[in-house]
Each structure stands twice: as structure tokens, then as C-alpha cells.
C-alpha positions as CSV (number, residue, x, y, z in Angstrom):
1,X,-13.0,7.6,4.1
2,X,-10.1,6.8,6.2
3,X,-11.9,3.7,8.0
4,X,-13.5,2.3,5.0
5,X,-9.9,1.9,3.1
6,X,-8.2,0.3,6.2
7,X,-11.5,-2.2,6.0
8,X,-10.8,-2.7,2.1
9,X,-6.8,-3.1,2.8
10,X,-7.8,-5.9,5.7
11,X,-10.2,-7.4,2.7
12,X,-7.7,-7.2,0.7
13,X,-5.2,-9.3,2.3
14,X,-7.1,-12.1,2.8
15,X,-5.6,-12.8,-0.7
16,X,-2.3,-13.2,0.5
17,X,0.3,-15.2,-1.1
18,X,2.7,-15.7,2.1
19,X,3.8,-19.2,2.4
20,X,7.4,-18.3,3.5
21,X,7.0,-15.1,5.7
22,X,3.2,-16.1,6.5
23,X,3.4,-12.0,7.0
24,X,-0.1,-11.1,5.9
25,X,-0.1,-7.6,3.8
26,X,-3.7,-5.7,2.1
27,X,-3.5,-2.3,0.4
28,X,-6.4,-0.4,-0.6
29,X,-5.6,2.2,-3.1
30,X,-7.9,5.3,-3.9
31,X,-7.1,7.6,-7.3
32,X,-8.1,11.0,-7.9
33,X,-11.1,9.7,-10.1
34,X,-12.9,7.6,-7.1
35,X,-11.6,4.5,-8.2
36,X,-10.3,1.9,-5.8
37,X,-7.5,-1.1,-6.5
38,X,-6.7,-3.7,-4.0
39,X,-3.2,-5.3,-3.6
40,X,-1.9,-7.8,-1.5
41,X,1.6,-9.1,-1.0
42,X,2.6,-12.0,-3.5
43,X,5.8,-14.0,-2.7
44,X,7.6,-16.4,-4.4
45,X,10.3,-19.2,-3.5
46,X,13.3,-17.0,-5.2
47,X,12.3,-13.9,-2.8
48,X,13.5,-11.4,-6.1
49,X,10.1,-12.0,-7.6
50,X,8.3,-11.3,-4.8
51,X,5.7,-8.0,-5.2
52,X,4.5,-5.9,-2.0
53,X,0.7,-5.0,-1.6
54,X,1.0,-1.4,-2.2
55,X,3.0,-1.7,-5.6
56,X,0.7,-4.6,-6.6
57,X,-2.6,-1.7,-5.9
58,X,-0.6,0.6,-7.7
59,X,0.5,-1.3,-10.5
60,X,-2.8,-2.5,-11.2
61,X,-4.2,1.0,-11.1
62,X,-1.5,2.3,-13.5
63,X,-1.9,-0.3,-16.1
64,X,-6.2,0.6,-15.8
65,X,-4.8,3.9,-17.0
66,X,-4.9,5.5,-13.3
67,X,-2.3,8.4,-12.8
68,X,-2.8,10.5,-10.0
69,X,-4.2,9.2,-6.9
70,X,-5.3,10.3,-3.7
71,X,-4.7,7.9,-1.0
72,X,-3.6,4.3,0.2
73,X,-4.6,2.4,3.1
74,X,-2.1,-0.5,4.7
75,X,-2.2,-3.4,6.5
76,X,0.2,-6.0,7.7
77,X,1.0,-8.9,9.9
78,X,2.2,-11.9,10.8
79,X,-0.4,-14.8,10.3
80,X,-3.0,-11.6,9.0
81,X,-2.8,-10.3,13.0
82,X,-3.0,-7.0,12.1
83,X,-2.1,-4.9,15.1
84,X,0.7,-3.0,14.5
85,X,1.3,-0.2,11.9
86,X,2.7,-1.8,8.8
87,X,5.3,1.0,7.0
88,X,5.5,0.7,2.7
89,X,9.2,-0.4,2.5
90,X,11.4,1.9,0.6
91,X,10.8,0.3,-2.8
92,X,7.0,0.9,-2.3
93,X,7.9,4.8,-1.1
94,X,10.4,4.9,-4.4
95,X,7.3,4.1,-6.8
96,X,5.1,6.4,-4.4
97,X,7.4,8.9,-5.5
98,X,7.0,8.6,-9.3
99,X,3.5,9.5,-8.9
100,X,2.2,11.0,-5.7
101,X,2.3,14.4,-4.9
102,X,4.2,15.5,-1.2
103,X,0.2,15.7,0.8
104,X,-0.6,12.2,-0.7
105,X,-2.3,10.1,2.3
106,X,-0.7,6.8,3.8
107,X,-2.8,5.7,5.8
108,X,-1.9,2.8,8.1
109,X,-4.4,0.5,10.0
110,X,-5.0,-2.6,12.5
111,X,-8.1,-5.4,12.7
112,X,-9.9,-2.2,15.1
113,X,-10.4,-0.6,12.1
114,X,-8.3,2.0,14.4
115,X,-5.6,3.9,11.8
116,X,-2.8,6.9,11.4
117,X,-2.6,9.4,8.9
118,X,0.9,10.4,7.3
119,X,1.8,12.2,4.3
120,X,3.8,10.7,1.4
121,X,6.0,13.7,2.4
122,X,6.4,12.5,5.9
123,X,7.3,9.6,5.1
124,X,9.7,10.2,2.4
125,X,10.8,13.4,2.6
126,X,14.1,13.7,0.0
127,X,12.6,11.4,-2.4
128,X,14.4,10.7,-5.9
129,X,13.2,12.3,-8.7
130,X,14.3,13.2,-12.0
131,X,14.8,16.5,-13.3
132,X,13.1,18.1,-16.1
């Protein structure tokens, strides 16, 4: 499962907006029902208005009605040279937080189709969350 997400995630950067950063990023998305949304980073000239890959996926998954989900592949790189890990930033980790659960997968890839496995937990540990 792992493999095939990182090779959606690579697919899914291809569609890139990045004409300031030219920092290529793909996510690959995978809910609790088998579904699968693709994201890719989307910048624009004001930099505020810009969107990340992994909140794109999940944005587009929430507004389809998605909810719980079970995994996320990543991708990133400078001119889509995806050889280094490529970490959500913490805004992505923040909405990660509104609606993953601790054991939620990150899963973070290069172009060898070679990846790392983290938990949402490990990678946001003290997350902010509201009480009930």
C-alpha cells in the first residue's frame, strides 16, 4: 500500500503550481472508506494564498464528505527532484490534527519509490485540540 501512495503522491505533483519556489510537492491521500484524493502544492504571487499538497488532498476529501482517513503519502522537491523526505509543515500537521487519530500514517517518499513510515503522533506529538 505504502509504495503505491508514494507513486500516486509523485503523480500527483506533476500538477504543481510552483512558479516562485519551483519546489515540486504531490500528496496522495487514503480515507477509512478506500477512497484516494490527490493534492499538489498551489502557489500564488501574494504567498498568503498559497495552499500545500497535503491540505489541498485533504480539503478536497472533506468537502466529498470524507472524515476519517487512514493514511497520506508525500513528496517534495525542488524542480519535482524528489530525493529527500519532504515533512507536512506545521499548518498541514495542525489540520492533521482536526481529524486524524495519534496511529494515522505519514508516509514520506522519493522518485525510488523508496519511503518512511511515521505516525501522526510522531510527528506531532502535543497537538492542539479542543476540549469537549
Amino acid at each position: 500500500m505504502e509504495k503505491e501512495l508514494v507513486k500516486y503522491a509523485i503523480e500527483a505533483a506533476k500538477n504543481s503550481y510552483s512558479p516562485y519556489s519551483n519546489f515540486r510537492v504531490g500528496a496522495a491521500l487514503l480515507t477509512e472508506s478506500n477512497k484516494l484524493y490527490l493534492g499538489c502544492n498551489i502557489e500564488n504571487g501574494a504567498y498568503g494564498p498559497s495552499n500545500c499538497a497535503e491540505r489541498t488532498a485533504f480539503f478536497k476529501a472533506i468537502s466529498d464528505g470524507e472524515k476519517r482517513f487512514k493514511a497520506i503519502a508525500i513528496v517534495g522537491g525542488k524542480d519535482g527532484n524528489f530525493t529527500d523526505e519532504c515533512f507536512p509543515c506545521g499548518v498541514c500537521r495542525q489540520v492533521m490534527a482536526e481529524f486524524c487519530d495519534k496511529d494515522f500514517k505519514i508516509i514520506l517518499g522519493n522518485k525510488n519509490l523508496e519511503y518512511k513510515v511515521y505516525t501522526f503522533g510522531e510527528l506531532l506529538p502535543h497537538s492542539f485540540e479542543l476540549g469537549e
